[in-house]
N, C-alpha and C positions, 0 to 999 in steps of 0.2 A: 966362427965368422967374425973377424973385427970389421969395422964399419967406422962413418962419423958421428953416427948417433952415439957412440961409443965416450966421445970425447967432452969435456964437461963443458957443462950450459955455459953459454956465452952473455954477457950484460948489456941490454939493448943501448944501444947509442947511434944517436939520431946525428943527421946532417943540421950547420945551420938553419938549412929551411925548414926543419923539424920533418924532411920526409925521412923514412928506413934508409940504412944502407943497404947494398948487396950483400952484404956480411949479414946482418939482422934478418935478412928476407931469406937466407940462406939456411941459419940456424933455425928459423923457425919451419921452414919447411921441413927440416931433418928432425924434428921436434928437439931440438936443444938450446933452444932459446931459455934466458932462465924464471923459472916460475912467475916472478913476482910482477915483471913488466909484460906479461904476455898478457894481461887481460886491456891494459892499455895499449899495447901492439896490435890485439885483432879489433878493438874499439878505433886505430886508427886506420886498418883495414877497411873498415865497415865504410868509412868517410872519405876517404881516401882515394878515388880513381888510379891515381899516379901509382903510389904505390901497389894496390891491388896487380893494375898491369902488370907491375916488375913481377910481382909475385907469382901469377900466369906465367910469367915470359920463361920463370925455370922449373915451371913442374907442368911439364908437356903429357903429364900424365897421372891420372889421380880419379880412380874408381875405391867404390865401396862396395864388398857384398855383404847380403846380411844371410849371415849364418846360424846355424842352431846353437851357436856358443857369443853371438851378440853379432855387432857389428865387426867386419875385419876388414881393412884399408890398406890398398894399393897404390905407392905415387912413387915416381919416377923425379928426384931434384937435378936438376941441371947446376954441375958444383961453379964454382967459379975457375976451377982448374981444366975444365971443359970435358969434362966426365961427367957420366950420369950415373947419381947412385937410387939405385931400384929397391923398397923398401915394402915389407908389410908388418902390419903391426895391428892386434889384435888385445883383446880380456887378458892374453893370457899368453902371449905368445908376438917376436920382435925378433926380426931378422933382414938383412938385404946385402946386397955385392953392389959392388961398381963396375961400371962397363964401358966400354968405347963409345956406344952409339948408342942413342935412345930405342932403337927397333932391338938391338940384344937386349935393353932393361925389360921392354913388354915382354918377351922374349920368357924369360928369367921368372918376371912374376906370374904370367898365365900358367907356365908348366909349374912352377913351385907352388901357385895357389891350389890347381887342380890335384898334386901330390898330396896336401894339405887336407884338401877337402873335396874327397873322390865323389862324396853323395851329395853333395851340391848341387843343386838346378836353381839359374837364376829365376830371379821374379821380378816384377815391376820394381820393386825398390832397390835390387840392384843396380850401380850405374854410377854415370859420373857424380863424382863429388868436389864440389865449389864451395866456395863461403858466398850463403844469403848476405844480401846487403839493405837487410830491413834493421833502422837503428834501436829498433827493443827489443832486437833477439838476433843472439849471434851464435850459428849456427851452422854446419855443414848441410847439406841439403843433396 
């Protein structure tokens, strides 16, 4: 399966008003934002309302379940090309397609998670996953 996580990490660069671009907000959803700025990117997440929104506005979809093999994450990035690419990624394990319409990415991840992991029963702690915006612990929740 190629993908755009595929493609190599991209180097944050910010607007003059120091907010994200749609590019940075983009890679970083896809997780290919590169290493070194990302702990500053989600510090300016944390602070950031404006951004945070953009950041919302393209990942229409973003659960976590927790499995016997750790946490494994589900999100859906809305590209800039007006595709949604549907993604999970896991300990141990990194795969997703692109699709027309965000309802085929849920589509795509529900039957591909449950293929994945037939003996699954969620629990309370599965569910959606945001970024806490508490500023001494940055966090998926």
């Amino acid at each position: 399966m190629g993908g755009p996580w595929l493609s190599p990490p991209l180097r944050m660069q910010a607007n003059a008003d120091d907010h994200q671009t749609r590019a940075d907000l983009e890679s970083y959803s896809l997780g290919k934002l590169a290493e070194s700025p990302t702990p500053g990117f989600e510090l300016h997440l944390l602070i950031c309302r404006r951004c945070r929104s953009g950041l919302d506005a393209i990942e229409p979809y973003n659960f976590v379940h927790y499995t016997n093999d750790g946490p494994f994450y589900s999100r859906i990035t809305r590209l800039r090309s007006g595709m949604f690419f549907a993604r999970h990624w896991g300990r141990s394990l990194e795969g997703g397609k692109e699709h027309r319409t965000r309802e085929a990415g849920k589509a795509y991840l529900v039957r591909s998670f449950f293929l994945l992991f037939p003996e699954h029963t969620c629990t309370a702690r599965c569910g959606a996953s945001r970024i806490v915006t508490d500023l001494n612990h940055c966090y998926c929740a």
